[in-house]
N, C-alpha and C positions, 0 to 999 in steps of 0.2 A: 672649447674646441677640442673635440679629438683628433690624435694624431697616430697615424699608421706605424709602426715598429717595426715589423716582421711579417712580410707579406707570404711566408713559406710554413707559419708555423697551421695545423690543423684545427687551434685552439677553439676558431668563431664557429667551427664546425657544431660544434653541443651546445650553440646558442639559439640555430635554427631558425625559424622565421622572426627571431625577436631581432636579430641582430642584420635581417634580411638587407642587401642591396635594394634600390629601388625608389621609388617617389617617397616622399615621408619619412625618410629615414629616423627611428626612433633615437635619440640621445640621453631618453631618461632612464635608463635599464637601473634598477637597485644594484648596487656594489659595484657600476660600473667604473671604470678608471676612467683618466682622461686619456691616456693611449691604451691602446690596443692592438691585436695580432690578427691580422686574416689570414684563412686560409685558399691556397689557388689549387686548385682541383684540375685533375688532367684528364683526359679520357682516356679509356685502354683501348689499345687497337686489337682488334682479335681475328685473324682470319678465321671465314668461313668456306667450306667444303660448297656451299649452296651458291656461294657471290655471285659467279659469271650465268649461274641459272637464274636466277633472279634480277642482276642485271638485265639479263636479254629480253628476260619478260616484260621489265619494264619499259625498255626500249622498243619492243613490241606493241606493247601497249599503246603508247605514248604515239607513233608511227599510226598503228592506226584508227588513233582517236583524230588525228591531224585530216587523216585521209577522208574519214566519215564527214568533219566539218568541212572541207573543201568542196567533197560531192554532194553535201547537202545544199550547201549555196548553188550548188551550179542547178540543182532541180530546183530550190526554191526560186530560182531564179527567171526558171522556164515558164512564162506564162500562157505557153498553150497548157498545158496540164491543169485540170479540173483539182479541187481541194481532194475529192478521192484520189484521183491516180496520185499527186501528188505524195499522199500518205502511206499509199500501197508504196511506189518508187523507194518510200523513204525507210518504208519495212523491210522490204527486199535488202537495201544497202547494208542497216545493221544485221538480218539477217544471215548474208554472206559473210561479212567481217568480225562479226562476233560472233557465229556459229560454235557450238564445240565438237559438232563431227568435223574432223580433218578434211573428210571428204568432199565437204559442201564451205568449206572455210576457205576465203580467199585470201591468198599470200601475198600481201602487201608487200612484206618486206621479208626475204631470207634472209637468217640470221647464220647461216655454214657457212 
């Protein structure tokens, strides 16, 4: 049985996938001891200049992917509509909301 020692040291670092967490976990490494050190890894938090732009985009995004599925059901829903207009209807929607002129782009959601 191995037993954990020092959950701070960086040691099991330069063991790599030998020494990997996970299903199977290997116990016969050559020279291995019966205890051993893991190490616990943290993440660095780093601000970026870009965040709240990229946030927004993707809450942008996300908004009006919502919006496209909502109005697609309500056309697929429309049984007067022939399988063409239907398709046209359905071009036109992402046409307006995924557009990349501004000017033909429609504003789901302000983000000012």
């Amino acid at each position: 049985m191995h037993v954990l020692t020092d959950r701070h040291s960086d040691e099991s670092k330069r063991l790599g996938g030998l020494g990997s967490t996970g299903d199977r976990n290997r116990t016969d490494l050559a020279n291995m001891r019966r205890t051993y050190k893991c190490a616990e890894i943290e993440d660095q938090m780093v601000k970026s200049r870009l965040y709240n732009e990229m946030k927004d985009s993707f809450v942008d995004n996300y908004v009006r992917e919502a919006y496209v599925t909502w109005k697609e059901s309500e056309i697929n829903a429309n049984s007067e509509l022939t399988e063409e207009q239907r398709q046209e209807e359905l071009d036109k929607l992402n046409d307006s909301v995924y557009s990349k002129d501004p000017d033909t782009k429609q504003n789901v959601l302000s983000l000012d």
